[in-house]
N, C-alpha and C positions, 0 to 999 in steps of 0.2 A: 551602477552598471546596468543597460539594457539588456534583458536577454530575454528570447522568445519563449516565455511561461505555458503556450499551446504545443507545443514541441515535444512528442511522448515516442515512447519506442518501439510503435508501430510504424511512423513512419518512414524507421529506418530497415525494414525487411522486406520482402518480397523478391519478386526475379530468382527464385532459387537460392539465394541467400544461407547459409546457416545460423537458426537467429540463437545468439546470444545477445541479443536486445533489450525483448519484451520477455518480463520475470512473470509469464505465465508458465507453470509445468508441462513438461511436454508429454505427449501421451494421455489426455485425458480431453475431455470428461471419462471417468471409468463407465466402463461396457452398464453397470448396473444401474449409474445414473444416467446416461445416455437414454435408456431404457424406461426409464422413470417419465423422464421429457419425452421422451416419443408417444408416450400413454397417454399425455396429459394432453393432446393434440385433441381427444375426441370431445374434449370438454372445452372447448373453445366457443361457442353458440353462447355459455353464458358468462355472466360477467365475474372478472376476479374475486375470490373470498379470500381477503388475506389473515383470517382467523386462524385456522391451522399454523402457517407458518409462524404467526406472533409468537401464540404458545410455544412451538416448538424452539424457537430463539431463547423467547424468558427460561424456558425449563434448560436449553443449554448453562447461559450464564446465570445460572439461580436469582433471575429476576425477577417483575411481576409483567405479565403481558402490556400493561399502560405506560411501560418506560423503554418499549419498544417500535422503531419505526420503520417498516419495509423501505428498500428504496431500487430505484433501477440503477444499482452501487455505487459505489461510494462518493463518485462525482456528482451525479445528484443530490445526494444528503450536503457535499459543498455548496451549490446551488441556492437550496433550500435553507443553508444558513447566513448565506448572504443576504436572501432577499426577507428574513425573519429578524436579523437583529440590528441593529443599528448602533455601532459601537464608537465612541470619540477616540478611543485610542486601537487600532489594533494594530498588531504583533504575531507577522509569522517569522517562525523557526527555525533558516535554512542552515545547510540544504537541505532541502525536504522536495516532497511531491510540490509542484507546481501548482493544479489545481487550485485550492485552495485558497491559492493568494488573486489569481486569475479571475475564479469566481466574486471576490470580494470587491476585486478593482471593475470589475463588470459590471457591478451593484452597485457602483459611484462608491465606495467606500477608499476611503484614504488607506493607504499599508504602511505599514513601518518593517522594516526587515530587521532582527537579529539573527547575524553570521556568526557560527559556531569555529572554532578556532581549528587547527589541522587535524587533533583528534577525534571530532565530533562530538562529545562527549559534554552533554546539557548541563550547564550551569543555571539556576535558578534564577541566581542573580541578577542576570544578564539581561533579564525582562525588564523593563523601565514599572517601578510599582504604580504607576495610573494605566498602567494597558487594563482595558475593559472587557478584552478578547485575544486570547493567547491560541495560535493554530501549534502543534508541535506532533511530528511522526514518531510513531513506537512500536515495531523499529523502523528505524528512518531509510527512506528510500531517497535519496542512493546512496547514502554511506555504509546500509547497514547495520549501523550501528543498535546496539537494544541499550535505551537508558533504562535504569531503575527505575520503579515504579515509584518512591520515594521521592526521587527527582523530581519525575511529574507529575506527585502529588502534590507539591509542595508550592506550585504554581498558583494553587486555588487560593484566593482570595475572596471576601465580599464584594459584591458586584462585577463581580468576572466572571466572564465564561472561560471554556480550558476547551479546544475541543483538539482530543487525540485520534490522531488515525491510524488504528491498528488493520489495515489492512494487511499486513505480514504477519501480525501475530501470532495467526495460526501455524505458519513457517517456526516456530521457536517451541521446542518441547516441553509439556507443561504448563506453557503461557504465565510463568511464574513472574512476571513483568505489568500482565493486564491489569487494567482498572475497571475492565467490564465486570466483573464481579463483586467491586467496591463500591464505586462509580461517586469518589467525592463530590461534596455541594459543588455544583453551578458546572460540574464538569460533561461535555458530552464522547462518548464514545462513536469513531466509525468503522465498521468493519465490511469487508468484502469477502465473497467469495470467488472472485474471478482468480485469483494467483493459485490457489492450491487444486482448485477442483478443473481449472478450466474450463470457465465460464465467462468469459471476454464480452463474445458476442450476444450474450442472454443475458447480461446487464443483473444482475442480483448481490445486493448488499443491504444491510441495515444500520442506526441508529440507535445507540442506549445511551439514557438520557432521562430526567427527571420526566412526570406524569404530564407539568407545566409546558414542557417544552417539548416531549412528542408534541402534545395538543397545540401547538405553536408553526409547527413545522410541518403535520398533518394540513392545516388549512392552508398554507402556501403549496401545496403538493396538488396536483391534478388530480382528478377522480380514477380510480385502476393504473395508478400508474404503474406497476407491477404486475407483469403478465402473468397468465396463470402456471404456464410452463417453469417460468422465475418461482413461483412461489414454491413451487412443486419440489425443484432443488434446492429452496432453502430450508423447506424444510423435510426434504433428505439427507441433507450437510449437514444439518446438527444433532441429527440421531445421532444416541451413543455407540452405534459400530459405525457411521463415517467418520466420528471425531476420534476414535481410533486406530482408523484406516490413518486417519491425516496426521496421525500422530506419529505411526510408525514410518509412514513415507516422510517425517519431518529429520527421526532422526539418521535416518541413511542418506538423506541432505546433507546436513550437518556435516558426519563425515565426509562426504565428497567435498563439502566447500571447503573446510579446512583442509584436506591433502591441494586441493587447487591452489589456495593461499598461499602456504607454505611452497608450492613450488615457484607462482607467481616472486614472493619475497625469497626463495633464496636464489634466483635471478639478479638481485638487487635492484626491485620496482618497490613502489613503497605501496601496500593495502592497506587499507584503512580497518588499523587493530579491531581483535575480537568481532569478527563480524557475523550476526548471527540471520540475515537472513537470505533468501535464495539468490544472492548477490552480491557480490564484488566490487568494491569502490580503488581502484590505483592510479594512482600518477604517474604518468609516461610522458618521457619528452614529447613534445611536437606529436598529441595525442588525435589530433583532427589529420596527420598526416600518416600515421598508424593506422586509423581508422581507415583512410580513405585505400591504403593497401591492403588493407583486409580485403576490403569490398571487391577489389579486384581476384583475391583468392577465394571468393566466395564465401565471406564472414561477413556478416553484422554485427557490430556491438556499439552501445548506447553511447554518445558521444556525452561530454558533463558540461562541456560550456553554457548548455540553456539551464543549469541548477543556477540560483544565484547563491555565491558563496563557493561554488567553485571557479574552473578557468576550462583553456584549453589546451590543458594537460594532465586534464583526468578523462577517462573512461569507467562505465559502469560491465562489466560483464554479468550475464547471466550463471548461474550453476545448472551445467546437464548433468547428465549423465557420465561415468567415465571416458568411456571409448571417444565421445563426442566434446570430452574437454581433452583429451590426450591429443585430437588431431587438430584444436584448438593450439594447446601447447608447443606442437610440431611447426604449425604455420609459424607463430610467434618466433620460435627460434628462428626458422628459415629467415626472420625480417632484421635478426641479432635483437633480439628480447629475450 
């Protein structure tokens, strides 16, 4: 199946739109980090030090600063792992983040897709055992889904790479699923900061990953590619009172997502069980024509046909706020959903 892997849900917003789209938080950056970046503005003359911010990552996930890699988020760390390894068999995950496969096939690299079955729900097995390179989301955008960390431990192999993108991770409280604190052989970690802090447009995310393979991915990386403003926020975000902060905005999420769930399913639309990140995976009949009546009431929300492994008849919804999924849920009735 074709489907357009560049396809993200930014460009399904604008014109006034209400976005349930794009699974950035809305209302942010916080005033204090706003504030942070504004500062860092007078120190622009010299060139990025991304020293500060390493340490402040490693001491988040109790790492050592040399198994960390700044990046201008997360899609560049894709980028830079296309163009670093060269693998005979690989193997991405869907559905999952696009990116990843996009990058890969950029880089002249061949893909193999494994589709995840209706529940999402990672089977190990299901890797062909000579993949050299396993891409897999956790949790997975767009199903949401959080596998086990067991699960996608359990992929590593000798002579494989495992690379997880925990980009929502921080979305799940506790992060009792991460590998960034484990960080099994051969496996690499990606994480962002654009989803919870919103940070879209300032581009900040890193890599954890063996000392081998920072230093791998470091020399395919540009010189300052991470601006200084970017550094400045990452390593504001992983102070122990922002990862805090994001903790308890995770779990008032949570709640909302699940009362939206449960209203979505007791509709009789199917969501894609246990979903723990700032998003909603359903199947809706004739979901590109749902879609397109939204747009007419002034709703955006992510279409699924560009996931491979899904069709078109899923949609991904964002989680707002109440007020803002309740007139969500009014429109939907008014369409009989």
């Amino acid at each position: 199946m074709n489907v357009d892997l560049r396809h993200h849900g930014d460009a399904e917003v604008g014109g006034g739109l209400a976005d349930f789209a794009v699974n950035v938080r809305t209302g942010t950056p916080p005033e204090w980090l706003a504030e942070r970046i504004r500062a860092s503005v007078a120190d622009l003359a010299a060139y990025p030090d991304p020293r500060p911010a390493r340490r402040a990552v490693a001491r988040r996930h109790g790492r050592s600063a040399d198994e960390v890699l700044l990046t201008a988020g997360a899609a560049e760390a894709f980028v830079l792992l296309a163009r670093v390894l060269a693998p005979r068999r690989a193997v991405v995950v869907h559905p999952q983040f696009t990116e990843p496969e996009a990058a890969l096939r950029a880089a002249g690299h061949e893909v193999e897709r494994v589709i995840l079955s209706k529940d999402f729900t990672l089977d190990p097995a299901l890797v062909p055992e000579d993949a050299d390179l396993v891409v897999v989301g956790n949790p997975t955008n767009p199903t949401s889904v959080l596998h086990p960390s067991e699960s996608v431990a359990a992929l590593a192999r000798p002579g494989r790479t495992v690379v997880v993108d925990e980009a929502f991770m921080d979305v799940v409280p506790g992060e009792p699923e991460s590998l960034a604190g484990r960080l099994p052989t051969g496996t690499v970690v990606i994480r962002s900061l654009t989803k919870t802090w919103g940070l879209a447009g300032l581009r900040a995310g890193y890599v954890l990953a063996d000392p081998h393979m920072v230093g791998r991915l470091a020399e395919a990386q540009p010189l300052w590619a991470v601006s200084t403003p970017a550094l400045v926020a990452v390593e504001a975000c992983c102070s122990p009172e922002a990862v805090a902060e994001a903790e308890a905005w995770a779990v008032e999420l949570g709640e909302e997502r699940d009362r939206l769930a449960a209203e979505l399913t007791g509709r009789g639309l199917y969501v894609v069980p246990e979903a723990r990140a700032s998003f909603l995976c359903l199947c809706v009949p004739d979901a590109l024509g749902i879609r397109a009546l939204l747009r007419q009431r002034g709703y955006a929300v992510r279409r699924g046909d560009t996931f491979p492994g899904l069709g078109s008849d899923w949609l991904r919804i964002a989680v707002r706020d109440r007020p803002s999924n309740d007139r969500l849920l009014h429109v939907l009735r008014e369409l009989g959903i």
